[in-house]
ZAVOVEX-343689 format. One record per atom (N, C-alpha, C, O): residue in one letter; residue number from 1; z, y, x. Coordinates in steps of 0.2 Angstrom, whole numbers, plus 2048, in hexadecimal, padded with zeros to 3 digits. Layout:
BEGIN
<residuo A	num NUM	c3 Z	c2 Y	c1 X>;
...
# end
This chain:
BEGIN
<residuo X	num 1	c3 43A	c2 B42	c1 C12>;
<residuo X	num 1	c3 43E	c2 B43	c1 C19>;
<residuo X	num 1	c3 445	c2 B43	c1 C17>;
<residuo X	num 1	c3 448	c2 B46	c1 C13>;
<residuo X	num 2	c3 449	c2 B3D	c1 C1D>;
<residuo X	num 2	c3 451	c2 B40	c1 C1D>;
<residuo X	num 2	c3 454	c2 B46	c1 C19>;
<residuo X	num 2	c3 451	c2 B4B	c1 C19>;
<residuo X	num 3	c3 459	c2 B46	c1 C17>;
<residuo X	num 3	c3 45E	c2 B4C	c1 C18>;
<residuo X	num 3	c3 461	c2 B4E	c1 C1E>;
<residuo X	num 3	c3 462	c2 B49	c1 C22>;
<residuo X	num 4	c3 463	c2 B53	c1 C1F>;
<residuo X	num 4	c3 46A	c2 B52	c1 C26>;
<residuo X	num 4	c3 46E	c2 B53	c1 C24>;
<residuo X	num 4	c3 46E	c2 B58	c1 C20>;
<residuo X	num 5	c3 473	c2 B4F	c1 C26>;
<residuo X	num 5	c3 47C	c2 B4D	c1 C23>;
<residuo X	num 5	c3 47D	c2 B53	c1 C28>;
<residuo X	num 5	c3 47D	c2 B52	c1 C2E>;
<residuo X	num 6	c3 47E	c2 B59	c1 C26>;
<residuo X	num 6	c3 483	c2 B5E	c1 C29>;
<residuo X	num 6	c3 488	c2 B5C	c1 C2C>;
<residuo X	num 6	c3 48A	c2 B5F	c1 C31>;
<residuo X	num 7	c3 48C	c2 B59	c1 C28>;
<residuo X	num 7	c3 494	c2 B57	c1 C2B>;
<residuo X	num 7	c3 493	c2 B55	c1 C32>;
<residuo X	num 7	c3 496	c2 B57	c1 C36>;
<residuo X	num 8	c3 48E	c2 B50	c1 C32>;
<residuo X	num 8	c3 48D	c2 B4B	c1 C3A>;
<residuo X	num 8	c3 48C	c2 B51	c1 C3C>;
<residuo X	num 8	c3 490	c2 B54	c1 C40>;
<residuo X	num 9	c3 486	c2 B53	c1 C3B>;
<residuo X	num 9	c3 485	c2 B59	c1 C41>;
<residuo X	num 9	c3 489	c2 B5D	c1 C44>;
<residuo X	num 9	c3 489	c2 B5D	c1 C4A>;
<residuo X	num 10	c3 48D	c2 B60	c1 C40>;
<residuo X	num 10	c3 493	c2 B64	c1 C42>;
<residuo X	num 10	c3 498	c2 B62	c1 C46>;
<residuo X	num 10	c3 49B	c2 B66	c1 C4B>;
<residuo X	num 11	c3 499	c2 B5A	c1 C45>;
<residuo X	num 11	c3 49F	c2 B54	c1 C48>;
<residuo X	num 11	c3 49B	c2 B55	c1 C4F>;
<residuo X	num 11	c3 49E	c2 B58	c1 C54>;
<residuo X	num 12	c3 495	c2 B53	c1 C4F>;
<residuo X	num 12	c3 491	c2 B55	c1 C56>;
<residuo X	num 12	c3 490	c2 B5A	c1 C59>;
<residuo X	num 12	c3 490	c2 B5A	c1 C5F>;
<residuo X	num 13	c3 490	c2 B5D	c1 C55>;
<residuo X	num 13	c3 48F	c2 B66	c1 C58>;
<residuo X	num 13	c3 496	c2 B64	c1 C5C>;
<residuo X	num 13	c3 495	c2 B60	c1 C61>;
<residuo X	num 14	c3 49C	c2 B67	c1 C5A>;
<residuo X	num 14	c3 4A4	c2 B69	c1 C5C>;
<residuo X	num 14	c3 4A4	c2 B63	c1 C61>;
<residuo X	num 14	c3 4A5	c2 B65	c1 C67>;
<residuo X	num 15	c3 4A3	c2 B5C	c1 C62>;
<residuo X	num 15	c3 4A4	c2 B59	c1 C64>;
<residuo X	num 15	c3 4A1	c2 B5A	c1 C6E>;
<residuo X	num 15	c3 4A3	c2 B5A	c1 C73>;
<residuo X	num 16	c3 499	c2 B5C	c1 C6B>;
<residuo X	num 16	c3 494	c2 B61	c1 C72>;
<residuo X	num 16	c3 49B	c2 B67	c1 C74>;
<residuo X	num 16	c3 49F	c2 B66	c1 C79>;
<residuo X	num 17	c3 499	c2 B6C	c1 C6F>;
<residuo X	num 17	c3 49C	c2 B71	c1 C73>;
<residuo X	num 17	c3 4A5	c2 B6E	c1 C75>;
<residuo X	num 17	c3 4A7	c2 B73	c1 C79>;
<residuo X	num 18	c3 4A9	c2 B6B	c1 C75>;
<residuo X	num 18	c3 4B0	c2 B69	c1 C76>;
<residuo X	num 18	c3 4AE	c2 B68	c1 C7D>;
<residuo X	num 18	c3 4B1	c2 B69	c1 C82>;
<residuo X	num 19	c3 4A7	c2 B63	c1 C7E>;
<residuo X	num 19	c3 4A7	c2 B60	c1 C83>;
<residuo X	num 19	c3 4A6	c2 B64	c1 C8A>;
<residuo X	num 19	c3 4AA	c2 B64	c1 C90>;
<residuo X	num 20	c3 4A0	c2 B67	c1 C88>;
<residuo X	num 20	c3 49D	c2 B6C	c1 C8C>;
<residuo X	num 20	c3 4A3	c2 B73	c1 C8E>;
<residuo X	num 20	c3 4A3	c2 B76	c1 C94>;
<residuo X	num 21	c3 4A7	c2 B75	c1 C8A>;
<residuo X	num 21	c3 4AC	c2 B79	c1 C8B>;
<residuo X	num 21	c3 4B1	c2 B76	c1 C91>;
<residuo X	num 21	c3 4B3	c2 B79	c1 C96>;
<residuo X	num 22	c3 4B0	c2 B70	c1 C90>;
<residuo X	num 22	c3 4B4	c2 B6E	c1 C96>;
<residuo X	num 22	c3 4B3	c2 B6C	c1 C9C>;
<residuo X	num 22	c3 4B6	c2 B6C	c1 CA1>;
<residuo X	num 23	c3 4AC	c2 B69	c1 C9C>;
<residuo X	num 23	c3 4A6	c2 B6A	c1 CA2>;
<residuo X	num 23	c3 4A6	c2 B70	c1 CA5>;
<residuo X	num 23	c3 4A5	c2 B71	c1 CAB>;
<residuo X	num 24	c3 4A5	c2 B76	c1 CA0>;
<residuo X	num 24	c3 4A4	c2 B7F	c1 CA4>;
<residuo X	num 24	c3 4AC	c2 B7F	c1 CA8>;
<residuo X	num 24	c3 4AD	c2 B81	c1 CAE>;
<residuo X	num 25	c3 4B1	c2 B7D	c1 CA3>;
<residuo X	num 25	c3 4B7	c2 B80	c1 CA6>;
<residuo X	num 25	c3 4B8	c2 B7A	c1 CAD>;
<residuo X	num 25	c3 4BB	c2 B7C	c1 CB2>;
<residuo X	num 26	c3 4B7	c2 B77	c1 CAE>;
<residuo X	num 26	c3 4B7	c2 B71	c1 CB3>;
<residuo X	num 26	c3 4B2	c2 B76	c1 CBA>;
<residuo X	num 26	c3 4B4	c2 B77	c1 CBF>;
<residuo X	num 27	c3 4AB	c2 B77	c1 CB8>;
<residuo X	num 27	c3 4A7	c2 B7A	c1 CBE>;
<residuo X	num 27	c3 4AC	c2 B81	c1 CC0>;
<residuo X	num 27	c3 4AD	c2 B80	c1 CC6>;
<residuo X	num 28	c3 4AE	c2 B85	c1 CBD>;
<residuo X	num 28	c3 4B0	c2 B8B	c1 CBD>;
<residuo X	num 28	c3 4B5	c2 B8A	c1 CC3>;
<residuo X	num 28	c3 4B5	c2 B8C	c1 CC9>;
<residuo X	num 29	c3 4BC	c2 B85	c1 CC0>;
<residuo X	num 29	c3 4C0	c2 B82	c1 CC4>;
<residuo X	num 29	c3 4BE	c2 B7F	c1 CC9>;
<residuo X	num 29	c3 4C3	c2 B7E	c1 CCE>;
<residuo X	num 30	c3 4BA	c2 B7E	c1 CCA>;
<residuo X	num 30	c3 4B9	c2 B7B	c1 CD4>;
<residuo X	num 30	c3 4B5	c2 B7F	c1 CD6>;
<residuo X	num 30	c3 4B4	c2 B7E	c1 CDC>;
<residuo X	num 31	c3 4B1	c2 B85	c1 CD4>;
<residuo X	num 31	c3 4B1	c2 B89	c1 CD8>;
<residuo X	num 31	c3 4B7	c2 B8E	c1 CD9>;
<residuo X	num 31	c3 4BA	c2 B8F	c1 CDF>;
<residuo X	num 32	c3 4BA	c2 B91	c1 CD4>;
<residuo X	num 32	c3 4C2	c2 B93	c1 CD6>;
<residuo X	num 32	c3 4C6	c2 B8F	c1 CDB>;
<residuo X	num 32	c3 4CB	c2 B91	c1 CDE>;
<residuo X	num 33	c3 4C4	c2 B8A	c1 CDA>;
<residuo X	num 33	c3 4C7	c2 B87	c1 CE2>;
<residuo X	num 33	c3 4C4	c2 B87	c1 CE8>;
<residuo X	num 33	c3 4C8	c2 B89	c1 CED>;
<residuo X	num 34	c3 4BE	c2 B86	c1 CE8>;
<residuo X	num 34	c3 4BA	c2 B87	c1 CEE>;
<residuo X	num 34	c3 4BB	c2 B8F	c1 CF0>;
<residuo X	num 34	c3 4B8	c2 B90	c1 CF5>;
<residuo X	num 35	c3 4BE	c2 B95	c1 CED>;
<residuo X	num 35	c3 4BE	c2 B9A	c1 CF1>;
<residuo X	num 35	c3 4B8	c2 B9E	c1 CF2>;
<residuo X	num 35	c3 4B3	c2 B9B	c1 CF2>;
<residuo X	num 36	c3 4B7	c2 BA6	c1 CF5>;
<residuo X	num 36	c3 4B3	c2 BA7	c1 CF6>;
<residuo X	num 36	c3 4AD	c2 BA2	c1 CFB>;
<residuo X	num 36	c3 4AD	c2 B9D	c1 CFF>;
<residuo X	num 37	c3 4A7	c2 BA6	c1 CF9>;
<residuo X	num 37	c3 4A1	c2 BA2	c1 CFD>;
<residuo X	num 37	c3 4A4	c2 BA1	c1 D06>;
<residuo X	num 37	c3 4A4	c2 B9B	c1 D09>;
<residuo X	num 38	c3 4A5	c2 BA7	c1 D09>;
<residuo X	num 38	c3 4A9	c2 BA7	c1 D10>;
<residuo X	num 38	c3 4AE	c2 BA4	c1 D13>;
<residuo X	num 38	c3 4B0	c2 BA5	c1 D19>;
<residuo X	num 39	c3 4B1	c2 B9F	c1 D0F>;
<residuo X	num 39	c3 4B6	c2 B9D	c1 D11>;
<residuo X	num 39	c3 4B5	c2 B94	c1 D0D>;
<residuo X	num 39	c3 4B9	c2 B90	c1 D0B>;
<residuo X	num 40	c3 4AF	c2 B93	c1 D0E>;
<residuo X	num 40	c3 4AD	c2 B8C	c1 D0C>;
<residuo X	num 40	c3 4AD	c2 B89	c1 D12>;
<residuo X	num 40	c3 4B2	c2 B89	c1 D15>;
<residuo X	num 41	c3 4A8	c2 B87	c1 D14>;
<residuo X	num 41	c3 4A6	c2 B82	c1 D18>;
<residuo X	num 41	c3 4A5	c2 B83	c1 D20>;
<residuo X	num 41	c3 4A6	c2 B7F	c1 D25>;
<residuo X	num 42	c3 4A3	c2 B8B	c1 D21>;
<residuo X	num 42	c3 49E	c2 B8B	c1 D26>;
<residuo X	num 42	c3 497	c2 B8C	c1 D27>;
<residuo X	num 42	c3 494	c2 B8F	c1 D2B>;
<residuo X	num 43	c3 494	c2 B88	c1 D22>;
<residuo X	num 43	c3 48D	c2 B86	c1 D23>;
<residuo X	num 43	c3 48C	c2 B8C	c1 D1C>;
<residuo X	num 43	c3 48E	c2 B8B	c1 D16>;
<residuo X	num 44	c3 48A	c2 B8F	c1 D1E>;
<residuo X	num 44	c3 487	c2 B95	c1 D1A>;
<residuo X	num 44	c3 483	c2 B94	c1 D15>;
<residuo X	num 44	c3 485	c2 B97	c1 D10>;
<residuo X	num 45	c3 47C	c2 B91	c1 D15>;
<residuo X	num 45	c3 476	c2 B91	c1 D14>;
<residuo X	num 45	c3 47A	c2 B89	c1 D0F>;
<residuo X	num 45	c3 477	c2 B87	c1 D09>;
<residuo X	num 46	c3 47E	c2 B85	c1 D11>;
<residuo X	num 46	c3 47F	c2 B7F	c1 D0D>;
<residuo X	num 46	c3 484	c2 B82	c1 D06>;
<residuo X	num 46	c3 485	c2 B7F	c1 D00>;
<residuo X	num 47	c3 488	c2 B89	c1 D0A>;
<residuo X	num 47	c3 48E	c2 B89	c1 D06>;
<residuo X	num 47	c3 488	c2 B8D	c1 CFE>;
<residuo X	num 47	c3 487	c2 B8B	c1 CF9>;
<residuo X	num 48	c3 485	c2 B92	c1 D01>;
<residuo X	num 48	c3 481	c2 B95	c1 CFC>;
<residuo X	num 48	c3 47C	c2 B91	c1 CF8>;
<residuo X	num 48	c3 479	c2 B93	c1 CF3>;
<residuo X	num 49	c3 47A	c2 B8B	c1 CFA>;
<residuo X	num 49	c3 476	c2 B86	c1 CF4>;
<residuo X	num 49	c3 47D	c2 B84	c1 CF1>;
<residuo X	num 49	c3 47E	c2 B86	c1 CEB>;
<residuo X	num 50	c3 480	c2 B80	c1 CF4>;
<residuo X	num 50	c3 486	c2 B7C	c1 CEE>;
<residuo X	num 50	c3 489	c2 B82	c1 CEA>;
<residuo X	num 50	c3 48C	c2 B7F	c1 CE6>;
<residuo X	num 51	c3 489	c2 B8A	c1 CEA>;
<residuo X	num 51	c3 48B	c2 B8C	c1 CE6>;
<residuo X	num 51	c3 489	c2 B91	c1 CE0>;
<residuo X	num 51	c3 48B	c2 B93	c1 CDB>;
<residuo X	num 52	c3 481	c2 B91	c1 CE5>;
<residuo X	num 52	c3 47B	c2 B91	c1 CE0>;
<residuo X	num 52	c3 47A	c2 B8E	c1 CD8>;
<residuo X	num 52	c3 477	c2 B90	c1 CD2>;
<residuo X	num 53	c3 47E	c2 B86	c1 CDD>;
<residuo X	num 53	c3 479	c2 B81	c1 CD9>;
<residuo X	num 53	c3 480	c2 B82	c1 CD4>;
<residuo X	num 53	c3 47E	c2 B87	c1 CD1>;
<residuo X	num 54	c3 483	c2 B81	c1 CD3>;
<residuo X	num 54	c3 48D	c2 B83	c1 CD2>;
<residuo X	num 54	c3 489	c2 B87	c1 CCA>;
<residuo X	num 54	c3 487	c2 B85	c1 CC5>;
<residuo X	num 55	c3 48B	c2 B8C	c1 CCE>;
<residuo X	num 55	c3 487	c2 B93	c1 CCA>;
<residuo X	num 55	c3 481	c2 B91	c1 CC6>;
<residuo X	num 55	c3 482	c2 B93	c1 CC0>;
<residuo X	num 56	c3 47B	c2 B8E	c1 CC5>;
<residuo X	num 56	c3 477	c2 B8C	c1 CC3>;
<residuo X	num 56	c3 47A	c2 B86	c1 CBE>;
<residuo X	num 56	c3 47B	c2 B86	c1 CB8>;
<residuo X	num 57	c3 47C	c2 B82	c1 CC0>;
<residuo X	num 57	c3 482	c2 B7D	c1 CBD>;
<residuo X	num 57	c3 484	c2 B81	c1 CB6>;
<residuo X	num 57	c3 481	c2 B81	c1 CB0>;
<residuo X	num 58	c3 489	c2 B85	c1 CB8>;
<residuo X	num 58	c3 48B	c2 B89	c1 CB2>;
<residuo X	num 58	c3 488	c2 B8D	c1 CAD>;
<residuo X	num 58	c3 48A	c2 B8D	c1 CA8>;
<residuo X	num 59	c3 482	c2 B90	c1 CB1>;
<residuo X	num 59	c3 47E	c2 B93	c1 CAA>;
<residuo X	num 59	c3 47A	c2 B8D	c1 CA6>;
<residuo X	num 59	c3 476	c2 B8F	c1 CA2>;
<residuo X	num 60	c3 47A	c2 B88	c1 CA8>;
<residuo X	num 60	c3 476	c2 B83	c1 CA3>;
<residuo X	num 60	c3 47C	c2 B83	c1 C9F>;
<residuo X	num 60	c3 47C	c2 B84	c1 C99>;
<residuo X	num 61	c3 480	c2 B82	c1 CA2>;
<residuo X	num 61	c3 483	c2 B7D	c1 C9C>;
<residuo X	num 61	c3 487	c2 B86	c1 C98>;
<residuo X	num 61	c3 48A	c2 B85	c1 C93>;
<residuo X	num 62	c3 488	c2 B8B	c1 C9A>;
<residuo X	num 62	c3 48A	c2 B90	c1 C94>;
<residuo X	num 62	c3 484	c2 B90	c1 C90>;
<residuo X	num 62	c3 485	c2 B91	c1 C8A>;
<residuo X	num 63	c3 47D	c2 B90	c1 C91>;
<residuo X	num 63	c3 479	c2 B8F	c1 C8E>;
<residuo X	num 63	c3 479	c2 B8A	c1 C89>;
<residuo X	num 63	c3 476	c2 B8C	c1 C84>;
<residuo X	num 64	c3 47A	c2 B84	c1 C8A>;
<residuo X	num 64	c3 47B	c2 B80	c1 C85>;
<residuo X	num 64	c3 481	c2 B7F	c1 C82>;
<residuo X	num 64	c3 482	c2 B7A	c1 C7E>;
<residuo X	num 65	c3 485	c2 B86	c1 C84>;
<residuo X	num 65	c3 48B	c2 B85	c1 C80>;
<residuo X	num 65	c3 489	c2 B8A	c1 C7C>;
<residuo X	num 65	c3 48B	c2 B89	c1 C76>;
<residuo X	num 66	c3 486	c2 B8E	c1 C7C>;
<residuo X	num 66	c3 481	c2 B94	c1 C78>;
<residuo X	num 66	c3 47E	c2 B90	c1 C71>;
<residuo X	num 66	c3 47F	c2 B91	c1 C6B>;
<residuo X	num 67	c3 47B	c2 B8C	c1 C75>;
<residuo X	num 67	c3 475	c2 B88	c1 C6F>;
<residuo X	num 67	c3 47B	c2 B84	c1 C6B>;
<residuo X	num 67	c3 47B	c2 B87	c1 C66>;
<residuo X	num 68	c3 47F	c2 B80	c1 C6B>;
<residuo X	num 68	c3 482	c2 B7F	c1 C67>;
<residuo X	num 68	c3 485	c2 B83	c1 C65>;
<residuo X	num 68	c3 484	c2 B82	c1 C5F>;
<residuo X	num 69	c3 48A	c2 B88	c1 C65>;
<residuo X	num 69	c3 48B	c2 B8D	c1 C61>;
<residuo X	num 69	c3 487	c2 B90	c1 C5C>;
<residuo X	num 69	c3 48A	c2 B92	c1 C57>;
<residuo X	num 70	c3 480	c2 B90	c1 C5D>;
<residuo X	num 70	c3 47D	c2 B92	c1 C5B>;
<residuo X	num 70	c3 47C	c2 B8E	c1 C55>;
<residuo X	num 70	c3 47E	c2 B8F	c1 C50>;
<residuo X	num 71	c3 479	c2 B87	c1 C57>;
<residuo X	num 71	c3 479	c2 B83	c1 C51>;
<residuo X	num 71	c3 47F	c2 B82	c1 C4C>;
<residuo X	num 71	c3 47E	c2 B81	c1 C46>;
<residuo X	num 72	c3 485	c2 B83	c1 C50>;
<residuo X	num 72	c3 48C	c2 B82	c1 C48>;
<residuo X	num 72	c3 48A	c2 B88	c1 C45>;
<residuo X	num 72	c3 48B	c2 B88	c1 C3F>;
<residuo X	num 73	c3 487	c2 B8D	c1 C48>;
<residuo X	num 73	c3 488	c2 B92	c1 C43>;
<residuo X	num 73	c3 482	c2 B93	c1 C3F>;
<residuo X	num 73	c3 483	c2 B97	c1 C3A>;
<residuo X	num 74	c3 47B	c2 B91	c1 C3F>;
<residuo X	num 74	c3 479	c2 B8D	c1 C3C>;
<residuo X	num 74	c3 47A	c2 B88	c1 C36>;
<residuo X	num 74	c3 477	c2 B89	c1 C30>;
<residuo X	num 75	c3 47D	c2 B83	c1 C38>;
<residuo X	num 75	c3 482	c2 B7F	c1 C33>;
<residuo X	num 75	c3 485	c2 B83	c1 C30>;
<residuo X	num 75	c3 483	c2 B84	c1 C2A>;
<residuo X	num 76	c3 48B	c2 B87	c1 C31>;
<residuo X	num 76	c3 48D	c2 B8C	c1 C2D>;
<residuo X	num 76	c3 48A	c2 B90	c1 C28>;
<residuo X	num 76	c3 48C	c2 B92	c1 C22>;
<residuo X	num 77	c3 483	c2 B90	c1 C2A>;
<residuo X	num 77	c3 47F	c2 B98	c1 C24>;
<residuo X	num 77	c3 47B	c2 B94	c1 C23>;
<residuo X	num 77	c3 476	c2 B96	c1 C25>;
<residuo X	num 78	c3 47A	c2 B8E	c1 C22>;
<residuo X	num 78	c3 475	c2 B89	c1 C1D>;
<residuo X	num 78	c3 46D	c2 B89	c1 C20>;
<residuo X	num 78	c3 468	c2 B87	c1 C1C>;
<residuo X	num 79	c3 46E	c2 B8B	c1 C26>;
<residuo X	num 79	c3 467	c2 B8C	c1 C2A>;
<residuo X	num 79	c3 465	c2 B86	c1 C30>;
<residuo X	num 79	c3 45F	c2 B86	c1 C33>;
<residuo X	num 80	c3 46A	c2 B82	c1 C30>;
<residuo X	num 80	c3 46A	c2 B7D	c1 C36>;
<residuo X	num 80	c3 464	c2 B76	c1 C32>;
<residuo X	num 80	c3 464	c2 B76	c1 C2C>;
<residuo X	num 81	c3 462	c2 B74	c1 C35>;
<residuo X	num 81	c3 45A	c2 B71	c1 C34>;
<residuo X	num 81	c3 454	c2 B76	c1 C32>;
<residuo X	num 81	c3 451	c2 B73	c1 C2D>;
<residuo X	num 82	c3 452	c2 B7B	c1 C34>;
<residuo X	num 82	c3 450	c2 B80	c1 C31>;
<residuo X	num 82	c3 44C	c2 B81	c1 C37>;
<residuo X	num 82	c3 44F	c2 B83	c1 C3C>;
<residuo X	num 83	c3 445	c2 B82	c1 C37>;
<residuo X	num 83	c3 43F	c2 B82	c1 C3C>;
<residuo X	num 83	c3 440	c2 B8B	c1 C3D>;
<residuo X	num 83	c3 43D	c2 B8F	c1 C38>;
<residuo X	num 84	c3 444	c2 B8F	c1 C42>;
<residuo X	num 84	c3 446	c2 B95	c1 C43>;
<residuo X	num 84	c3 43E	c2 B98	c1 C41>;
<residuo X	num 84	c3 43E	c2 B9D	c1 C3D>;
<residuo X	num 85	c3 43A	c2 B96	c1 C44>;
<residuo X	num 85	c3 434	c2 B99	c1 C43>;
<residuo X	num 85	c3 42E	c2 B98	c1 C3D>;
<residuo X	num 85	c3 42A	c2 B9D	c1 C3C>;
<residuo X	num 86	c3 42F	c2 B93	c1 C3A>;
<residuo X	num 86	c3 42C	c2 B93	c1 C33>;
<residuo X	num 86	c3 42F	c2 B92	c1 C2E>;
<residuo X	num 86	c3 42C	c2 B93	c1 C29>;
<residuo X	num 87	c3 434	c2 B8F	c1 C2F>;
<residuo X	num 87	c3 43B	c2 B8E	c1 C28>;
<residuo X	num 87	c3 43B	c2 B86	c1 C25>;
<residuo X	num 87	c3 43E	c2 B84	c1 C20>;
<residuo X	num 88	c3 436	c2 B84	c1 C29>;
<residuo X	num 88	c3 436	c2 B7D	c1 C28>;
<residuo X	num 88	c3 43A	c2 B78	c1 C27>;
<residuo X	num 88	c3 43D	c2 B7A	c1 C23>;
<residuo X	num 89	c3 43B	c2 B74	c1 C28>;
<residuo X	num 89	c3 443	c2 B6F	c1 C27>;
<residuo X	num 89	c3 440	c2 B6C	c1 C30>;
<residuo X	num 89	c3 43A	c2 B6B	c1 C33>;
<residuo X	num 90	c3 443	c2 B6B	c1 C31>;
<residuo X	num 90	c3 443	c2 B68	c1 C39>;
<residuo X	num 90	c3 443	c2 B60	c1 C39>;
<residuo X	num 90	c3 449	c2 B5F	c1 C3B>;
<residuo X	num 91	c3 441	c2 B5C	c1 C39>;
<residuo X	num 91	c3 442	c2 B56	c1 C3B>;
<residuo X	num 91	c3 448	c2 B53	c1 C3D>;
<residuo X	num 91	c3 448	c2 B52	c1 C43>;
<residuo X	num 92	c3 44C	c2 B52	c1 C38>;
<residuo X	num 92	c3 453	c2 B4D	c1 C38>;
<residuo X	num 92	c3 453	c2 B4A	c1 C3F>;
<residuo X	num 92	c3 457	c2 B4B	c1 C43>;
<residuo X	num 93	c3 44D	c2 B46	c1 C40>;
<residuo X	num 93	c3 44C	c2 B3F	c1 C47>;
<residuo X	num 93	c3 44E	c2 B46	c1 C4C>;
<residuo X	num 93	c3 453	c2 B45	c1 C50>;
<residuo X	num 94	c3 44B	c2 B4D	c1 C4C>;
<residuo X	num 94	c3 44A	c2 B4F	c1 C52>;
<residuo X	num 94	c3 450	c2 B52	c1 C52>;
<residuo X	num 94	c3 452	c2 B53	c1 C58>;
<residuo X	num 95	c3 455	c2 B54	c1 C4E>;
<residuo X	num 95	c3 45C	c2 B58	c1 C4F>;
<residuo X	num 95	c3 460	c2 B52	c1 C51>;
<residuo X	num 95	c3 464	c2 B53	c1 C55>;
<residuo X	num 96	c3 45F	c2 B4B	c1 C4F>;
<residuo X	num 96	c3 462	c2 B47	c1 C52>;
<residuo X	num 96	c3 463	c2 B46	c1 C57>;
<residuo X	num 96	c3 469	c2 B44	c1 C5A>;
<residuo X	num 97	c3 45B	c2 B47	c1 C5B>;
<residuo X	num 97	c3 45B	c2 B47	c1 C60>;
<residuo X	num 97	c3 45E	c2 B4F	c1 C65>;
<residuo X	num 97	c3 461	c2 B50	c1 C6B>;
<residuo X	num 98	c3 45C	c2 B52	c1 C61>;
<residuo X	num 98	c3 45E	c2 B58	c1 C65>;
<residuo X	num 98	c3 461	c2 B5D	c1 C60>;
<residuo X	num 98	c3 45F	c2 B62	c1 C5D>;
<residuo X	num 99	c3 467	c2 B5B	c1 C5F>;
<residuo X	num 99	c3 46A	c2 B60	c1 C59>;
<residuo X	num 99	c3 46C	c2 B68	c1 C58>;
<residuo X	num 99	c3 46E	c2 B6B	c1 C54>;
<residuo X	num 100	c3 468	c2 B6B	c1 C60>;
<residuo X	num 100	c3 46B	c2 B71	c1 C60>;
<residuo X	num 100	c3 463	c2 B76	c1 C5E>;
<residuo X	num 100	c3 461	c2 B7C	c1 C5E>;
<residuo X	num 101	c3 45F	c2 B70	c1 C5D>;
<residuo X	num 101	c3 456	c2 B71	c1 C5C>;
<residuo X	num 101	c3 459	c2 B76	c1 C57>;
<residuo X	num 101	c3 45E	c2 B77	c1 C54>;
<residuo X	num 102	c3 452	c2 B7A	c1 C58>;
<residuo X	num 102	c3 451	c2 B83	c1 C55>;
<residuo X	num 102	c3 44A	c2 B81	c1 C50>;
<residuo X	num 102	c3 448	c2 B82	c1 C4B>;
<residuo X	num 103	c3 448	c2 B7D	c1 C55>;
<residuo X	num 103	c3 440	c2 B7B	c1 C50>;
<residuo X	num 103	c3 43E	c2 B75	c1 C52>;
<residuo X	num 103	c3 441	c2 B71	c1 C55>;
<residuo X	num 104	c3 437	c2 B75	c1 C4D>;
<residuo X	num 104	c3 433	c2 B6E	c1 C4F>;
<residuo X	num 104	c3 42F	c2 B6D	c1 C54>;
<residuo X	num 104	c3 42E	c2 B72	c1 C58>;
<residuo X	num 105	c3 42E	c2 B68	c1 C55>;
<residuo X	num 105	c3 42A	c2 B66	c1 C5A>;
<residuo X	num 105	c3 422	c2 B64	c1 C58>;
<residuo X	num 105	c3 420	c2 B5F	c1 C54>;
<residuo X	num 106	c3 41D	c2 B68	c1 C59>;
<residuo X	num 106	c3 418	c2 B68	c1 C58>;
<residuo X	num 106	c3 410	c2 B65	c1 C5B>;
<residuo X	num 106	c3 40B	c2 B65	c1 C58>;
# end
C-alpha cells in the first residue's frame, strides 16, 4: 500500500480551509447586506427560503471547515490516515480522494 506524503496533505488541507474561510466570510457578508428578513423583498415566503437556504449554505460549509480542521490536527498528532474506528491505515486513493476521510470505505 502507498505511504501518504503528509506534507501534500497538509498543503491541501490549509489550502481547503483558506478557501472555504473565504467562501463562509463571503455568505455571511451578503446576508449582512441583505439586512433583516423584513426589509428584503416583500415576498415573504421567497424572502425566508433564500435565507434559509443562506443559513443552510453556511452550516455546510462551517461544517467542512470543521472537518478540515479536524484533519490538520490529525496530521499534527500523527493520526491522519488512520481508520478512526479500527486503526487501520486508510486507503491513500481514498484520502486522495477525500482528504478530510475519518475512515474506510467498506
Amino acid at each position: 500500500m502507498p505511504t501518504i506524503d503528509l506534507d501534500r496533505a497538509r498543503a491541501r488541507l490549509v489550502v481547503e480551509r483558506e478557501r472555504l474561510q473565504r467562501e463562509l466570510a463571503e455568505v455571511r457578508g451578503e446576508r449582512a447586506i441583505d439586512g433583516p428578513i423584513d426589509t428584503l423583498s416583500g415576498d415573504a415566503a421567497q424572502d425566508t427560503t433564500r435565507v434559509e437556504t443562506e443559513m443552510g449554505l453556511e452550516a455546510d460549509i462551517e461544517q467542512s471547515l470543521a472537518d478540515v480542521t479536524a484533519a490538520l490536527r490529525r496530521v499534527d498528532d500523527g493520526s491522519y490516515g488512520c481508520d478512526e474506528g479500527t486503526g487501520e491505515p486508510i486507503d491513500p486513493v481514498r484520502l486522495e480522494a477525500v482528504p478530510t476521510a475519518r475512515t474506510n470505505i467498506r
